[in-house]
N, C-alpha and C positions, 0 to 999 in steps of 0.2 A: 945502641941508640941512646944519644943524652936524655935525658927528662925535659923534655920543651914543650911545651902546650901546641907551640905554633910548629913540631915536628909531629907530633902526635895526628895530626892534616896530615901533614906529608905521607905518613905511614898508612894511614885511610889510604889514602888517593891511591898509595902502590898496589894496597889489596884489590882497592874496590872503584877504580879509577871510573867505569859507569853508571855507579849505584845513585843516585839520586839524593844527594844531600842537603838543599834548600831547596822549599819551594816555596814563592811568594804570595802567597794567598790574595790580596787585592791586587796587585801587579802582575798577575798570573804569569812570572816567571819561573823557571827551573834550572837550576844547574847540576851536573854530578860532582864527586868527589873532586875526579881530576880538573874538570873547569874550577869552581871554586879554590883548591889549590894553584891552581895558574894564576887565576885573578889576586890570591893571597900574597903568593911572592911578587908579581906586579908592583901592587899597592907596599911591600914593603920594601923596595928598591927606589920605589918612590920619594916613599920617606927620606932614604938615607941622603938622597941627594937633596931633601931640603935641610939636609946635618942631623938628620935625626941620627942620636947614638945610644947602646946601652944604657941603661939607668934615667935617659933621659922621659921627660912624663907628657904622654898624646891623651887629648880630652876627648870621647865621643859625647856628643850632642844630637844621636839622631834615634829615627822610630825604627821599630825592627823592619829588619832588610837583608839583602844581604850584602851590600857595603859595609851594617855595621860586623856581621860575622866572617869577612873575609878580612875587615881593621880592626878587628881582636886579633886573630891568629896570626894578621901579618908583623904588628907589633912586639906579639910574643915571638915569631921567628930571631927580628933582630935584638931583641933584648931590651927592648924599651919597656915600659909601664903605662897599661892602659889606667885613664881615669874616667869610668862611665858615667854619664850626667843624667840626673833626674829629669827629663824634659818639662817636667810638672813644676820646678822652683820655677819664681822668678829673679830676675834679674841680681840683685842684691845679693839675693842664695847662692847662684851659679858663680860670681866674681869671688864670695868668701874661699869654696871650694879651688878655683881656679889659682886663686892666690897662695892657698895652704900648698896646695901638690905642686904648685912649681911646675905648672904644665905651660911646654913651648908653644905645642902644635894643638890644635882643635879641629875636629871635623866635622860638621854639622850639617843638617838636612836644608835645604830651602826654604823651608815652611818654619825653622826656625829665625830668620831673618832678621827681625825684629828685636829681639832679644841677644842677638848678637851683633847689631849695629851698637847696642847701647854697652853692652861690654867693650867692645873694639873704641869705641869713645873713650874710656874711660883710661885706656892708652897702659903705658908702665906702673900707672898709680893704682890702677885696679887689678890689672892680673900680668903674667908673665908671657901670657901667649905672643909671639910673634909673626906666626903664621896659621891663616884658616882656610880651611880647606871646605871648599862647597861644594856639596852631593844634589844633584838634581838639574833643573832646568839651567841653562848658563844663562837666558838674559836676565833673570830674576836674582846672579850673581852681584855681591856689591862691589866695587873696585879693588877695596882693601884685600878680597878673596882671592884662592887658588882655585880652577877645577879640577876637584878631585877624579873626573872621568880623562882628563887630556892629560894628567900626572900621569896617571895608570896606566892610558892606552899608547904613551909615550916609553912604560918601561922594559925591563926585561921580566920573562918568566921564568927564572933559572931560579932552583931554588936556593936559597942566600946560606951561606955560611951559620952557623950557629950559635951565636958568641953567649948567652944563657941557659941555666940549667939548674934542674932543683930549688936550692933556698936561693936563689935570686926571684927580685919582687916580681910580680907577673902583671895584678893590678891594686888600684888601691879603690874602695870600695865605701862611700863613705854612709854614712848614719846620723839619722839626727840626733843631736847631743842634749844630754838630760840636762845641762848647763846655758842650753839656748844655740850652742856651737857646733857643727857637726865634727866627728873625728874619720877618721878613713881609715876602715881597717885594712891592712896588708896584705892578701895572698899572694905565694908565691908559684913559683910551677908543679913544685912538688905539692902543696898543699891543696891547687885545685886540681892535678892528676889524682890524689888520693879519696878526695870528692867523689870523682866519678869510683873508683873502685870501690871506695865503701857502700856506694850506690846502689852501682850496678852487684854488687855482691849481697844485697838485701831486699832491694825490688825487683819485680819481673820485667825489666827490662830487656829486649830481645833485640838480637842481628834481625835486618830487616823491618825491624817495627818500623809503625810509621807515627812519630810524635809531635803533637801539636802546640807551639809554644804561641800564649796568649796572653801570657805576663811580658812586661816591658826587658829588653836583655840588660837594661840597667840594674837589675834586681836578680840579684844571688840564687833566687829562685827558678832563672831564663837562662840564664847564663853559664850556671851547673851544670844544667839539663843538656843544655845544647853542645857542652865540649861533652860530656857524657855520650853524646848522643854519636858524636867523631866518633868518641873511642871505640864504642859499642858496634857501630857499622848499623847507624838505624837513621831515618831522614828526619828532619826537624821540615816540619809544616807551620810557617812562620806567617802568623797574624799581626798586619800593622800597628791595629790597636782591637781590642775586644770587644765584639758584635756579637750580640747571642744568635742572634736569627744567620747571619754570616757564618759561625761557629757550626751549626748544623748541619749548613750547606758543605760544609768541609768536611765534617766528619764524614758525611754520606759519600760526597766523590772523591774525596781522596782513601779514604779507608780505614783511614784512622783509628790506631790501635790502645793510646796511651792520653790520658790527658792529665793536665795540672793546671789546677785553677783554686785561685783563693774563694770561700764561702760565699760573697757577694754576687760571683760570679755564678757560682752555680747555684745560687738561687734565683738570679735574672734568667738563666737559661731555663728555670722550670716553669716560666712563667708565660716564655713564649709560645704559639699555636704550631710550630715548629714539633715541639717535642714531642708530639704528638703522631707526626705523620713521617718524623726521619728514621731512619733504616739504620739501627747505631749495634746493629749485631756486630762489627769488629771490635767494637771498643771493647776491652778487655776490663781495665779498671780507669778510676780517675785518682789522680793525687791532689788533696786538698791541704793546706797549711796557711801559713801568714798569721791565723786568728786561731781559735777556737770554732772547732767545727759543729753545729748544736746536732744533737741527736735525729731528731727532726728531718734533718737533711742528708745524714746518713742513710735513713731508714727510705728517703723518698727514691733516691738513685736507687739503693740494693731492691726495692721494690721492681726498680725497669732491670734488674740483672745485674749492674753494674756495682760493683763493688767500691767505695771510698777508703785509700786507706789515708789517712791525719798521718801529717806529717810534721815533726818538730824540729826548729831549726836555727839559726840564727846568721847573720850575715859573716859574724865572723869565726863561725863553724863551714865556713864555704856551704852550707845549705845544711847538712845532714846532722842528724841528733836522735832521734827518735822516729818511730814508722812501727803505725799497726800493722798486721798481716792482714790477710784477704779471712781468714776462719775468725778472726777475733773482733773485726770492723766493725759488728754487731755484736759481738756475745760480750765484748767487754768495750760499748758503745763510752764517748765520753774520754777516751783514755786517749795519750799520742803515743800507746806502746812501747816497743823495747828501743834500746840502742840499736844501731846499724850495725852493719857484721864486724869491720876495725872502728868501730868508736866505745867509749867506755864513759858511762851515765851515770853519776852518784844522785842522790839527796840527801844533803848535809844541815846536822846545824851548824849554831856563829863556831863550834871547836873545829868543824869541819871531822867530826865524826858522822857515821851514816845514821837516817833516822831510823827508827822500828815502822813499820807496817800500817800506813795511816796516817802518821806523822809528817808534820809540815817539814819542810825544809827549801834550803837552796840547791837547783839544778847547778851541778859541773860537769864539765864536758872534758875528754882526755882525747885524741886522735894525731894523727898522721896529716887532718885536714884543715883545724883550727889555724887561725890565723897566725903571721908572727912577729905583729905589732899593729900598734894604733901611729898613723903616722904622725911623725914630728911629736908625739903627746907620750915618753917617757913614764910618768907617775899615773897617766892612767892604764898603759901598758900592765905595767906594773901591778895596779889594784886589780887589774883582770888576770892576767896570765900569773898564775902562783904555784911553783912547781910542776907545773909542766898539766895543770889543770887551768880552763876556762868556767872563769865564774859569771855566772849568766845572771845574777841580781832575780832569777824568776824563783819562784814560789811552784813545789809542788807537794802530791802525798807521791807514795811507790808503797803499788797492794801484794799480798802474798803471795803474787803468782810475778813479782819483777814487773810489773806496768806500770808505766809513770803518768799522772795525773795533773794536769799543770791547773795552781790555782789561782794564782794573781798573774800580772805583768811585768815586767821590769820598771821600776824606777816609776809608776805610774802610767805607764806606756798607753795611748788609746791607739786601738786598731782599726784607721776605717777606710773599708773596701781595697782590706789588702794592704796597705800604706800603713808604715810607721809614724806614728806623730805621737812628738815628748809634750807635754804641757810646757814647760819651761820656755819653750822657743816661741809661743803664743804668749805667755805672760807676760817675758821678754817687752815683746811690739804693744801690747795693750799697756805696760807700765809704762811707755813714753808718751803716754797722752798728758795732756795735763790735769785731766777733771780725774784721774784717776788714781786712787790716793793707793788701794790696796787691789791684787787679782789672782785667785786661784781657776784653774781650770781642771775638768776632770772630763771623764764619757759618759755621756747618753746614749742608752738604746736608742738603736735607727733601723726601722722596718728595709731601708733602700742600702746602708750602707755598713752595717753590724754596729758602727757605734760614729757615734760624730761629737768633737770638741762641743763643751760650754763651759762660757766664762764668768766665772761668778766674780761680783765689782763690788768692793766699797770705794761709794763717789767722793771725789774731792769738791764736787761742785755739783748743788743742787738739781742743776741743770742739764746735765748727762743723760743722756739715751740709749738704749739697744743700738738703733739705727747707728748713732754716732760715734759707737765703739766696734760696732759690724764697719760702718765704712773707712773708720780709722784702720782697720786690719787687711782690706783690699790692698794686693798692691803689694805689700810688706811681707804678703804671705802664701805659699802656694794654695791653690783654692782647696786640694786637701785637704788643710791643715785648717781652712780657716771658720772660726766659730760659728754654727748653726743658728745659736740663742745667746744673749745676757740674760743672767738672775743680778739682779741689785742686795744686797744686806747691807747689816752695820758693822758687822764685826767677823774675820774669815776666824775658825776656831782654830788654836794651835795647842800643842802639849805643851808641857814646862821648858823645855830648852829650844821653842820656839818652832818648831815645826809645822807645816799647815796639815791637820788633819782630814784629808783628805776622803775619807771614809764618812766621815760624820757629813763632806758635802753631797756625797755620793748618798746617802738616806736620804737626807732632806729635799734633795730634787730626786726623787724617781721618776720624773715624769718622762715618755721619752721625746727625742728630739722633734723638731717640726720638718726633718727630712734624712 
């Protein structure tokens, strides 16, 4: 059997052809293995007869479903390259991405509509797409579009030939860019089969589990989980979008064994009247990651039984880095534990020797799983990937017992509610105002959301407002990313070679966000 992501279905469906493999939690649909494989090769026969070929790049644009986990695996059957889209950018964002990857085909949910009339305007000069394919209701279809239900149900279910395998690209995965630009890291088949096995070889992930995914599958952290989840012969329990009280109710009727949610989340879920009276003896443990998990919230779960183990990771580690055990989740509370079973986890200094015991340094990563480029971006390739090590720009200690400690972020990175967001790509939009002479941005504590952007301003113009640099960033920015608060000064502080000290604005505002 080749190495194919999109065989790797296949190979489910032979074992396990009635085992239950999606099931849609607000559309309370279900399908098994072998359905879902049916519908797989459908959709990817589909494709070919709109020219889709090998190496050529399909956009997904929708909310978890399973249209979009049957147009992953089916893309990976024929050898194309998925590019999964943030639903959360706008407009602006999605064409940069669309432009970069060189994507023909798109497919997108209904309810994105809007957002993709204004791409489709925007014609050759904005993106490369020539064909969209629309998932949902057909009169809510715009003329420009394909229905992606009458493609499908028109195709054949034989499953397609195999034309990729191994280091051929699988998809490309992008990230927002410390420089205001996103880059898209690479994975390939190999790299996100090695994903699941170093996974499954470190967590208790089990045949037949029943796994609830509640992060978006555009995110490394859905998307892992879920072809993991093929491998393994366990269901993925797929939440549209994240409801705590919804969340509940599933965990109870379905049975739910496994969960993975970023910190925001599982602190909304402790907050509901739910928690209280749901029935969550299956769930075994939770995986929490994206941020820094506070003690606090360790301690409030292992309290109802359930164990948290922190999970460390990065997009283009295909997910996996670091993971506490179930004994150590409390007794070495704070920490994101050891490497995974095939990954290899230094802290180095700038010689890129290992620290002593305590000692700051830079996380590297060594695997089977890591990425095997930034695409089209050569020299940043390069300053990451360095001998067959991944330099992750993060800041940790490692104590005498091998557990890793992560102390800053990468490049300034704020993390809120789960979501990457670079300062850079915020200053970017606030430096095209014109009252706005200088602007650093940094993180605020946020009770709702672990941390949320503020933009610190020196005015070019007296006359400058909060409001009028808040409203100047609607629009231009996903509302993730967009600033909570302005602070005004006269002067951002920098070191001698001109740097903005960032640290120093980080004391001077401690206050935290207004949400």
């Amino acid at each position: 059997m080749k190495n194919n992501i999109g065989l790797v279905l296949a190979k489910r469906a032979q074992l396990s052809r009635d085992l239950e493999a999606v099931i849609e939690v607000e559309r309370e649909r279900r399908f098994t293995y072998g359905e879902i494989n049916a519908r797989a090769n459908r959709t990817a026969h589909a494709l070919q007869t709109l020219g889709v070929r090998k190496g050529d790049r399909v956009a997904l644009l929708m909310m978890n479903g399973v249209e979009y986990v049957e147009s992953f695996f089916a893309i990976a059957k024929i050898g194309a390259i998925v590019v999964p889209l943030n639903w959360r950018l706008v407009a602006d964002e999605l064409a940069f991405i669309l432009e970069d990857s060189g994507a023909t085909v798109a497919i997108y949910d209904g309810e994105f509509a809007d957002v993709v009339a204004d791409l489709h305007q925007r014609g050759a000069d904005g993106t490369a797409v020539t064909q969209w394919l629309h998932v949902g209701d057909a009169d809510s279809r715009a003329a420009f579009a394909v229905s992606y239900a009458a493609l499908q149900d028109a195709a054949s279910d034989v499953e397609p030939k195999p034309v990729a395998e191994e280091h051929d690209e699988l998809y490309i995965m992008y990230t927002s860019g410390t420089t205001g630009l996103p880059k898209g890291a690479v994975h390939t088949h190999a790299s996100a089969l090695w994903a699941c096995i170093t996974s499954g070889a470190t967590a208790d992930v089990r045949y037949l589990d029943r796994y609830i995914v509640v992060l978006p599958l555009f995110h490394v952290g859905a998307l892992t989980p879920l072809t993991g989840n093929v491998y393994k012969g366990a269901t993925s329990v797929i939440m549209r979008a994240f409801d705590p009280t919804l969340l509940f109710t599933t965990i109870e009727r379905e049975k739910i064994t496994v969960l993975l949610a970023v910190p925001a989340m599982l602190n909304f879920m402790l907050l509901v009247p739910e928690i209280e009276t749901t029935d969550l003896s299956t769930l075994r443990w939770i995986m929490s990651g994206a941020a820094p998990v506070p003690v606090t919230l360790i301690e409030a779960w292992t309290a109802r039984g359930i164990p948290i183990h922190q999970v460390y990771g990065l997009t283009e580690t295909c997910g996996p880095a670091c993971l506490t055990s179930p004994e150590e989740a409390v007794t070495k509370a704070g920490s994101t534990g050891r490497p995974f079973f095939h990954t290899d986890v230094r802290v180095v200094d700038a010689k890129g020797t290992d620290v002593a015991s305590g000692e700051t340094g830079e996380v590297i990563i060594r695997g089977a799983h890591i990425m095997k480029e930034y695409w089209n971006r050569p020299e940043a390739t390069a300053e990451t990937v360095r001998d067959g090590w991944l330099h992750s720009g993060d800041l940790a200690t490692i104590d005498e017992d091998g557990l890793i400690y992560i102390q800053d972020r990468k490049k300034d990175m704020i993390i809120s509610g789960g979501e990457n967001v670079y300062p850079a790509e915020i200053e970017n939009v606030i430096l095209a105002h014109p009252q706005v002479r200088e602007v650093a941005v940094v993180g605020q504590a946020s009770v709702k959301w672990g941390e949320s952007p503020l933009a610190i301003v020196v005015k070019e113009d007296d006359g400058l407002t909060e409001e009028t640099v808040l409203e100047h960033c609607r629009g231009k920015l996903a509302r993730f990313k967009l600033p909570k608060n302005v602070r005004f000064i006269d002067e951002i502080p920098r070191n001698p070679a001109g740097k903005i000290l960032k640290r120093i604005l980080r004391e001077r505002f401690p206050e935290p966000a207004s949400e």
